[in-house]
C-alpha positions in Angstrom: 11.0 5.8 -21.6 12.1 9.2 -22.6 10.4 11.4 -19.6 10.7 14.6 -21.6 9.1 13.5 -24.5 6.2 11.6 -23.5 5.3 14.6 -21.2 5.5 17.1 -24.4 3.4 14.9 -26.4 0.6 15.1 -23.3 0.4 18.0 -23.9 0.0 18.4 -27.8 -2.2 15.6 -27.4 -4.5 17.2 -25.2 -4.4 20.0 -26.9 -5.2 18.5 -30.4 -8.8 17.7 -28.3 -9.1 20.8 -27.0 -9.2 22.5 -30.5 -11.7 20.5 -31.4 -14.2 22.4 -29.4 -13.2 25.9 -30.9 -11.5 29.0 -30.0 -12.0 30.8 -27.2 -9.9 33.7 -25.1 -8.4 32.6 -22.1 -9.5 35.1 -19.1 -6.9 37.4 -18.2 -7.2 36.9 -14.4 -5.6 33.5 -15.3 -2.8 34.9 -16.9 1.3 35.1 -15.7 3.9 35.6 -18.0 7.3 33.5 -18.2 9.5 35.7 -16.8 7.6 35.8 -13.1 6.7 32.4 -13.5 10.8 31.8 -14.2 11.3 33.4 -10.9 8.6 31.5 -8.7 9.7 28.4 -10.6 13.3 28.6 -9.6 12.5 29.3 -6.1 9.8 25.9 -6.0 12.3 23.9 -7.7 15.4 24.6 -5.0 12.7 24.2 -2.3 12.0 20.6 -3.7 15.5 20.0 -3.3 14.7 19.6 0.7 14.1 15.8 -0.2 15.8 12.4 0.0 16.7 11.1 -2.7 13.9 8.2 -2.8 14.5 7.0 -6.6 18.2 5.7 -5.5 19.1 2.5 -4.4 21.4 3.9 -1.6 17.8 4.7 -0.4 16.6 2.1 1.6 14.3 3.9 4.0 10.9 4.0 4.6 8.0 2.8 2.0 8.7 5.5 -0.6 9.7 5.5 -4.5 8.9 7.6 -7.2 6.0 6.5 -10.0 6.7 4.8 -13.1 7.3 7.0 -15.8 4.4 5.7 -17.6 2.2 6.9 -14.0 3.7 10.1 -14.3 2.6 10.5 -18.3 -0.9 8.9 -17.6 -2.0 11.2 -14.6 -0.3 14.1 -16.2 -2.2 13.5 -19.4 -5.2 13.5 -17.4 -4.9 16.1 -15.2 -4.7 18.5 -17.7 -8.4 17.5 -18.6 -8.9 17.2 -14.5 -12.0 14.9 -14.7 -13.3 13.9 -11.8 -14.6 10.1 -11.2 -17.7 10.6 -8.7 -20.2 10.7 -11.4 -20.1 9.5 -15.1 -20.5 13.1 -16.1 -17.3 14.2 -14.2 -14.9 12.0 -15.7 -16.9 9.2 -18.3 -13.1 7.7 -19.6 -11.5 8.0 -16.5 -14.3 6.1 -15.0 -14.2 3.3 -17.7 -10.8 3.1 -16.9 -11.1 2.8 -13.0 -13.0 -0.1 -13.2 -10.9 -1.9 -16.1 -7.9 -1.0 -13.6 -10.2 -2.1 -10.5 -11.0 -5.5 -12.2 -7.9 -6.3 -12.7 -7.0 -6.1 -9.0 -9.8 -7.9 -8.3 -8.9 -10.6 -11.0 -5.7 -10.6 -9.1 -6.4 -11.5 -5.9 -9.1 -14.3 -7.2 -12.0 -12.3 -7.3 -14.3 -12.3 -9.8 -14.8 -9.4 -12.8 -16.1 -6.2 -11.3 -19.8 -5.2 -13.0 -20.3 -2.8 -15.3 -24.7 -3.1 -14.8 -27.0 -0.6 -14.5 -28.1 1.3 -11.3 -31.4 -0.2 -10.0 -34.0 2.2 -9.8 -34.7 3.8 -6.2 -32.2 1.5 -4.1 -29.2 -0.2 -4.2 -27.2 -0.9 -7.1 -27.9 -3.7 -8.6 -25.2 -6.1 -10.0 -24.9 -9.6 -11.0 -24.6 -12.2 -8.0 -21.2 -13.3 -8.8 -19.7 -10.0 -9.6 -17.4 -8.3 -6.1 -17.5 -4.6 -6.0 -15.2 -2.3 -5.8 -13.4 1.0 -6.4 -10.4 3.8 -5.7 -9.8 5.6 -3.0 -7.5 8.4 -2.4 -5.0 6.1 0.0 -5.1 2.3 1.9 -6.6 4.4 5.1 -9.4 5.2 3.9 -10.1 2.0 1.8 -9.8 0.5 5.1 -11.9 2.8 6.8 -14.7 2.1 4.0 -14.1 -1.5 4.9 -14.5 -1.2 8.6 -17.9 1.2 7.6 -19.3 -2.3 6.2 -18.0 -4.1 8.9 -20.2 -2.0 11.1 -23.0 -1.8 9.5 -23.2 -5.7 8.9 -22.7 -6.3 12.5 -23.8 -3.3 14.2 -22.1 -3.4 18.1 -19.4 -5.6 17.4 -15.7 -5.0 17.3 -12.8 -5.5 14.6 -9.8 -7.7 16.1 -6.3 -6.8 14.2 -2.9 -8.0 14.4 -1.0 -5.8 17.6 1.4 -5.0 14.7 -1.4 -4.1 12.1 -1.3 -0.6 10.9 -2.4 2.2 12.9 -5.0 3.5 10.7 -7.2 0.0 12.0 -6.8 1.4 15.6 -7.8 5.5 14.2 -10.8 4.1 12.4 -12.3 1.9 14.7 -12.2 5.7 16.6 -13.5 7.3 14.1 -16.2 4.8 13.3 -17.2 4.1 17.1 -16.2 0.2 17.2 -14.3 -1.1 20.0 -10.3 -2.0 18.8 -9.3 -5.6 20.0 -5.7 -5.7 19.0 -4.5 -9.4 19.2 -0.9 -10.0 20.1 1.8 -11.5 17.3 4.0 -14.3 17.6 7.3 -14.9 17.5 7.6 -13.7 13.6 5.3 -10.8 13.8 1.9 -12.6 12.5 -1.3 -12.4 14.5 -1.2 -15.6 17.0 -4.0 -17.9 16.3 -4.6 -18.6 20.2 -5.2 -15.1 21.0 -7.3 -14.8 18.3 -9.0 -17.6 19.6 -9.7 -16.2 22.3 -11.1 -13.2 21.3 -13.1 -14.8 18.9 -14.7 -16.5 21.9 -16.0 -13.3 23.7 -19.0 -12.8 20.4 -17.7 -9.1 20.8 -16.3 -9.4 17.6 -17.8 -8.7 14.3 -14.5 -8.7 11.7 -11.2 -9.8 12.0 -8.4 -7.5 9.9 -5.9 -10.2 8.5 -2.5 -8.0 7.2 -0.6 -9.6 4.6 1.6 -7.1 4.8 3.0 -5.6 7.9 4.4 -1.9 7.3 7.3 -2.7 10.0 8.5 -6.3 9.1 6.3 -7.4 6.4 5.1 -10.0 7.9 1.9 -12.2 6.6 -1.0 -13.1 8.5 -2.1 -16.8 8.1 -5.0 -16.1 6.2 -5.8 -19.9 5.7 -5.5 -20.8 9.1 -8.3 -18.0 9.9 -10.7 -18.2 7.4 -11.9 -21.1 9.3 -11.7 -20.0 12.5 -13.7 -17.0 11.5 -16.5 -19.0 9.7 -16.8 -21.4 12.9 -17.4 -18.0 14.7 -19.7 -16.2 12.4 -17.3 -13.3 12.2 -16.4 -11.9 8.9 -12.4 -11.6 7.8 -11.3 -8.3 5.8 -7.6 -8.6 4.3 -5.6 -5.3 4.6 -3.1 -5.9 1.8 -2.2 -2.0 1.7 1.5 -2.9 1.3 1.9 -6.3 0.8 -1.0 -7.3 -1.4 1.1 -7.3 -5.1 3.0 -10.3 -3.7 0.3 -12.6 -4.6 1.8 -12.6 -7.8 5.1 -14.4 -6.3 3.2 -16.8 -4.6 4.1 -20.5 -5.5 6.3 -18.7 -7.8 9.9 -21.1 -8.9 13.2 -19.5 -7.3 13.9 -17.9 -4.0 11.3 -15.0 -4.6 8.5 -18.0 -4.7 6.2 -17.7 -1.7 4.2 -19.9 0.2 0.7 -19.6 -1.8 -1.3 -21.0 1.0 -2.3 -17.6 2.7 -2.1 -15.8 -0.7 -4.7 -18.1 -2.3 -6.7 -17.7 0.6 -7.6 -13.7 -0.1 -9.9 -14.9 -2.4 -12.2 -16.3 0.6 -11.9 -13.0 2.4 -14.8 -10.8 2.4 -13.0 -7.9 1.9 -9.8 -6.4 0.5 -7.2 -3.4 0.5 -4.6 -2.5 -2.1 -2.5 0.5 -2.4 -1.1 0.4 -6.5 0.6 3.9 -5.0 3.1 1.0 -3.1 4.4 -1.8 -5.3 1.8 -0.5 -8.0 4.5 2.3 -9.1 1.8 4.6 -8.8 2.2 8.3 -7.6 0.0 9.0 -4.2 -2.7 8.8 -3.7 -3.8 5.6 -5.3 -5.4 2.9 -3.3 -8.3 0.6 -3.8 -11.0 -1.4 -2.0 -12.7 -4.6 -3.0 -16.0 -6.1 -1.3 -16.7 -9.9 -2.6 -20.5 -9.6 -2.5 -21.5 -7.1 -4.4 -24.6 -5.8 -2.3 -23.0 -4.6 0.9 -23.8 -1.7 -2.1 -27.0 -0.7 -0.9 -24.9 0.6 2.3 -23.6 3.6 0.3 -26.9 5.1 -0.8 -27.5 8.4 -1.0 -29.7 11.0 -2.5 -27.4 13.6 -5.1 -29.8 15.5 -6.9 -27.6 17.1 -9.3 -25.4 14.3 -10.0 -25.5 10.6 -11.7 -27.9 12.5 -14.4 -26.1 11.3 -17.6 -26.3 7.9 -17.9 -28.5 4.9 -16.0 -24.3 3.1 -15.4 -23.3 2.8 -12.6 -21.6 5.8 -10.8 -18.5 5.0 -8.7 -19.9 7.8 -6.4 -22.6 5.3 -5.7 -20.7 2.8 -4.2 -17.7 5.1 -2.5 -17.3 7.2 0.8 -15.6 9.9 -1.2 -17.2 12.4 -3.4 -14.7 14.2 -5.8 -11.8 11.5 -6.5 -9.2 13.0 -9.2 -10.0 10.8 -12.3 -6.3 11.1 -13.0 -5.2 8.1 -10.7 -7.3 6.0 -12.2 -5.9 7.0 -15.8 -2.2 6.6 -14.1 -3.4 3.2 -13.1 -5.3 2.1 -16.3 -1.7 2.9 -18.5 1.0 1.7 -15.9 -1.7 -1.6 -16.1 -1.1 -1.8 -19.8 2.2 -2.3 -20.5 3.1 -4.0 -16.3 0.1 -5.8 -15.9 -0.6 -7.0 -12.0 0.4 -10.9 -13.2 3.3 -13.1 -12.2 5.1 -11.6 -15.7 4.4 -8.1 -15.3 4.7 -6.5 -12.3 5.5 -9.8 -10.6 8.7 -9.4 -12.1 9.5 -6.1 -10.8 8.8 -7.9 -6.9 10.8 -10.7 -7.3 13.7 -8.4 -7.5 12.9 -6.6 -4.1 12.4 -9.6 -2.5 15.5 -11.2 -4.0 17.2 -8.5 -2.5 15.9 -8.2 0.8 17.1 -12.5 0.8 20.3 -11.8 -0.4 21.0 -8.8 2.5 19.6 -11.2 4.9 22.7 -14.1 4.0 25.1 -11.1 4.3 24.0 -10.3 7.6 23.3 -13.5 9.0 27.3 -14.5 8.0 28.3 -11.0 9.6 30.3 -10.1 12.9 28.9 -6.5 12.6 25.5 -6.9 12.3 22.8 -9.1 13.2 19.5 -10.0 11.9 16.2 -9.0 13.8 14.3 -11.3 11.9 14.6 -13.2 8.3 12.6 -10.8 6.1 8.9 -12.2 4.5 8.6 -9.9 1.9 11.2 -6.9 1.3 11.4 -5.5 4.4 14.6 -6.5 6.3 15.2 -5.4 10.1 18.7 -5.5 11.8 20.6 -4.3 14.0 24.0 -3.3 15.2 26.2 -6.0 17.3 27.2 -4.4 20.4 28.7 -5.7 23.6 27.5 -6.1 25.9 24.3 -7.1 23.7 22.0 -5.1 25.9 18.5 -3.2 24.6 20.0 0.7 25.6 23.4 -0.4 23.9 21.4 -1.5 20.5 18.9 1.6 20.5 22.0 3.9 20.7 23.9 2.2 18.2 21.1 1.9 15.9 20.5 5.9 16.1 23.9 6.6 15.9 24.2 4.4 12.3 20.7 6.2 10.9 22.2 9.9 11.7 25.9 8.7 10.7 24.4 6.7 7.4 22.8 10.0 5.8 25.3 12.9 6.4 28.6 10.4 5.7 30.4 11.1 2.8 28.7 8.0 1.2 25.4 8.0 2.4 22.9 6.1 2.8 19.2 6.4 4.0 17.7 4.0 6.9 15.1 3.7 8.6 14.2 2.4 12.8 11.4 -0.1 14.1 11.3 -0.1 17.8 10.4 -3.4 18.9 9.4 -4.1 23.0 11.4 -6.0 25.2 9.0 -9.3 24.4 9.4 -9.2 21.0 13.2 -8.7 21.2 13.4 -11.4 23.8 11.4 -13.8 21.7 13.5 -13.5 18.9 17.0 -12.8 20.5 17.0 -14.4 24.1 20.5 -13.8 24.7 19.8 -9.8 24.7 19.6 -8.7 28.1 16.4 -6.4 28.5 17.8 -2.8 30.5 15.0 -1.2 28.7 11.2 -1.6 27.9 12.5 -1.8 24.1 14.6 -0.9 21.6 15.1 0.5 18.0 16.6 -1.5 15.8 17.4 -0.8 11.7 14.7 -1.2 8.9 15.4 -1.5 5.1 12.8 -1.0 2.8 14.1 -2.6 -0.3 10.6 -2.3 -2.8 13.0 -0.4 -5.9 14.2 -3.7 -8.0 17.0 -1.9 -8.5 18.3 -2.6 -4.7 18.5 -5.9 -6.0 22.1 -4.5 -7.5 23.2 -2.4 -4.6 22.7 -5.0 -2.1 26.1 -5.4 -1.4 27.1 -1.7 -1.3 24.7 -1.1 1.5 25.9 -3.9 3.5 29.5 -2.9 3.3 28.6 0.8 3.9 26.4 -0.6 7.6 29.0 -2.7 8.4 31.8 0.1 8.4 29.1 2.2 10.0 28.7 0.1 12.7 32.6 -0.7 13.2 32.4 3.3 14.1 29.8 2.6 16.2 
């Protein structure tokens, strides 16, 4: 795609529909000629230079990319309308296109077609009793905070168990949300151990239990078919935060050595309640994430009285099933176009994962056969950990080796950009037994490898960490 002019037709086309409406003279409190904007310009653009470079291989860092060029035109596009998908009103195409976009996620994960019914009159929406609901959200922490809000409310006094390596936010929002956090420990490859949960589950204190298929440090996958069952035998209800990880479903059971077990993938579909953020392997720019609720009348918990909105139409509002208000209409129209021509299926943007976690395979063979380096753990997704070889093989001797190869890594004269983990002294120990434990923990190296073009460069960054660590 040809950036430049994509962005130039936005522009004209936008502007053919605004002539449509007839002339009118722009205020002149609005107005700044090109010469001061030049100067402000120049200034903005050498003050965005104060970035790493996140588009480039050579960047292998933390969980950032830039949008697909076809994101970039659709929100653009958009945003220069700036419609606004609370209320049918605010944003009527925009909104049609949310829940196109929205359905397809849902179609994705085995849900079924998201409604497009009328409100009912004076309570909750009403929907058909097949059809999940669901919408976007400005980011995956608050699409998980909306699903911990109907967690709550569906069992009022009861707490949400999550993984001990779950995302943060799940910890935050129970806070936020006054529900007691019971974080479960992990097992030996960073999934929440059945046992524990077990034992929780035992207590009745627990209401939900957050499955991450997913994790933002390792990538590692709940067993969301082992659970599903223990949660039912409870009574408990089971909400899948597939923030980062959720597009993999389209690799599951796939041929090759991207394929993925499907068993917990295929399992999603029994969850009660989901989390996706396209603004992750969706190529969308932030903030773009998504909740989806399989029955469709935990609804009636969002209801509230707007009297100057949802006038327009008897559809149904995405304001009347959201937490948010205002929501930037543009993300869903970024969404809606990206979904057009890379569809969320095993040919679209299935093909763009495979390459990541190709990628994050292959790195893990080259470390695994190197003297330099050693593997923390063989990578689930695209995420690969690592860490330096040092002797002795002590916990203070790896933390200072892996700092020494992240600061060393981005101001060499070939650099590239890292990221740590610090893992405890269990985790290390249950992985690497031979370590010897001078420390409560250690950081070790983190490769985020979700551009499919690090599927090419794999080899550059091993050689690269391998002389880096020789130095170190």
């Amino acid at each position: 795609m040809d950036l430049q002019h994509w962005l130039g037709r936005a522009t004209h086309a936008i502007q053919d529909w605004a002539d449509t409406f007839g002339p009118y003279r722009p205020h002149p409190s609005l107005q700044v000629d090109d010469d001061r904007f030049g100067a402000v310009f120049e200034e903005f653009t050498a003050r965005l230079a104060d970035n790493y470079p996140f588009f480039h291989p050579h960047y292998a860092g933390q969980m950032l990319k830039p949008p697909h060029p076809a994101a970039v035109v659709g929100h653009l596009t958009a945003m220069l309308i700036n419609p606004n998908n609370h209320a049918l009103d605010g944003g009527p195409a925009t909104a049609a296109m949310e829940r196109e976009a929205v359905a397809r996620l849902a179609t994705m994960f085995g849900y079924d077609t998201l409604p497009h019914s009328p409100s009912g009159a004076g309570g909750a929406p009403s929907r058909s009793d097949c059809a999940p609901l669901g919408h976007l959200t400005t980011s995956g922490t608050i699409a998980n905070l909306e699903a911990l809000f109907v967690a709550r409310e569906l069992h009022p006094g009861r707490g949400i168990a999550h993984s001990a390596d779950a995302h943060y936010t799940h910890g935050r929002m129970c806070h936020v949300l006054g529900l007691t956090s019971h974080p479960v420990r992990t097992d030996d490859r960073g999934r929440m151990d059945l046992d524990a949960l077990e034992d929780v589950l035992r207590t009745g204190e627990v209401g939900t239990v957050v499955l991450t298929t997913g994790t933002t440090g390792l990538g590692a996958v709940d067993p969301v078919h082992e659970v599903l069952p223990m949660a039912e035998r409870h009574g408990v209800r089971v909400h899948v935060d597939a923030a980062y990880g959720g597009f993999f479903t389209l690799l599951a059971g796939a041929e090759g050595p991207e394929g993925l077990p499907p068993e917990p993938w295929r399992a999603i579909a029994g969850a009660d309640s989901i989390v996706v953020d396209p603004h992750k392997h969706g190529l969308q720019p932030y903030g773009c994430g998504a909740v989806l609720f399989r029955d469709p009348e935990v609804g009636r918990f969002y209801l509230h009285d707007s009297p100057y909105t949802y006038f327009t139409s008897t559809e149904l509002h995405l304001g009347e099933i959201s937490l948010e208000c205002s929501r930037a209409g543009a993300s869903a129209a970024a969404l809606w176009l990206t979904f057009q021509l890379l569809p969320p299926t095993p040919d679209g943007l299935g093909r763009v994962l495979a390459a990541g976690r190709r990628a994050a395979l292959r790195w893990a063979g080259l470390i695994e056969a190197s003297d330099a380096l050693e593997l923390y753990q063989r990578p689930e997704l695209d995420i690969v950990t690592y860490f330096p070889a040092v002797a002795p093989a002590t916990l203070t001797g790896i933390d200072a080796a892996s700092a020494r190869i992240l600061a060393d890594g981005m101001t060499g004269p070939d650099p590239v950009f890292l990221s740590t983990l610090r893992a405890d002294h269990e985790s290390f120990a249950a992985r690497h037994p031979e370590t010897f434990a001078d420390a409560d923990g250690a950081r070790i190296l983190r490769s985020v490898l979700m551009k499919p073009e690090s599927e090419d460069h794999v080899e550059h960054l091993h050689n690269r960490l391998e002389q880096l660590a020789g130095c170190a």
